[in-house]
C-alpha positions as CSV (number, residue, x, y, z in Angstrom):
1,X,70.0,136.4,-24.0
2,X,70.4,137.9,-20.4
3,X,71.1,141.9,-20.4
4,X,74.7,142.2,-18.5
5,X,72.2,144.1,-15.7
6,X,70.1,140.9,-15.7
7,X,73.0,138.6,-15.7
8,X,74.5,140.6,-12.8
9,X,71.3,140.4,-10.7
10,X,71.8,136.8,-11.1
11,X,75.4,136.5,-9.7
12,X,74.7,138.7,-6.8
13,X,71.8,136.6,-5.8
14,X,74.2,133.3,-5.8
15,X,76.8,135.3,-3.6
16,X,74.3,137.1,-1.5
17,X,75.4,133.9,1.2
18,X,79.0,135.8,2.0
19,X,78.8,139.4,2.6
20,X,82.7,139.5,1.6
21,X,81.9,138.3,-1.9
22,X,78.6,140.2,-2.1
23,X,80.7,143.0,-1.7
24,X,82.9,143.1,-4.2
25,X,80.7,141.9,-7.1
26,X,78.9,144.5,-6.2
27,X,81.9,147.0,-6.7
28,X,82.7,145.2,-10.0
29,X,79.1,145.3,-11.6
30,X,78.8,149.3,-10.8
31,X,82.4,149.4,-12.7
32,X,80.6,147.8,-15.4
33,X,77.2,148.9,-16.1
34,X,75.9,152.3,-17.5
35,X,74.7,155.0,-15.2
36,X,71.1,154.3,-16.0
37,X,72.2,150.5,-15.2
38,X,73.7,151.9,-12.2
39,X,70.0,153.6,-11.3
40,X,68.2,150.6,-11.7
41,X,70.6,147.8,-9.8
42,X,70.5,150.2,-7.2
43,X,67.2,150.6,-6.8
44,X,67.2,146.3,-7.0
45,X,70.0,146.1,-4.5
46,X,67.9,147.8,-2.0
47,X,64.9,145.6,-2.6
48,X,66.4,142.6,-2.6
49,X,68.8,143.4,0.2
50,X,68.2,146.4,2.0
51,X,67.2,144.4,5.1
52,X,70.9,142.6,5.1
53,X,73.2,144.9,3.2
54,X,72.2,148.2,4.1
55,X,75.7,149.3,4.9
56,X,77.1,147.3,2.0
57,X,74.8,148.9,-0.4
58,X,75.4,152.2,1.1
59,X,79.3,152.2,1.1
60,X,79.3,150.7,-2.7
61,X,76.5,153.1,-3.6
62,X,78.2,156.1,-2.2
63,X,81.2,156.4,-4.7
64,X,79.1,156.7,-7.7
65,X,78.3,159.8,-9.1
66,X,75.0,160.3,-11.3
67,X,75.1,162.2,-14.2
């Protein structure tokens, strides 16, 4: 059985086509996840999409707060 950080991995790859929806699945899965979830998908996202998304991945990034 998928983690729910695996399983989102999996639906931002299928999205990463429309920065739009990218976007805010994204937003939802950082809603969703644990900070140390939010850690590690970040550290993902900027792998994976760094190159394309940077200003995505920087606005959605930005709001969260790291305890």
């Amino acid at each position: 059985m998928l983690s729910m950080l695996e399983y989102i991995k999996t639906i931002l790859q299928k999205v990463s086509f429309d920065k739009a929806l990218f976007e805010k699945e994204l937003a939802k899965a950082i809603k969703l996840l644990i900070p140390k979830e939010v850690k590690q998908l970040k550290r993902w996202c900027y792998l994976q999409f760094g190159k394309v998304y940077r200003v995505v991945l920087n606005h959605c990034f930005a709001r969260v707060r790291f305890t």
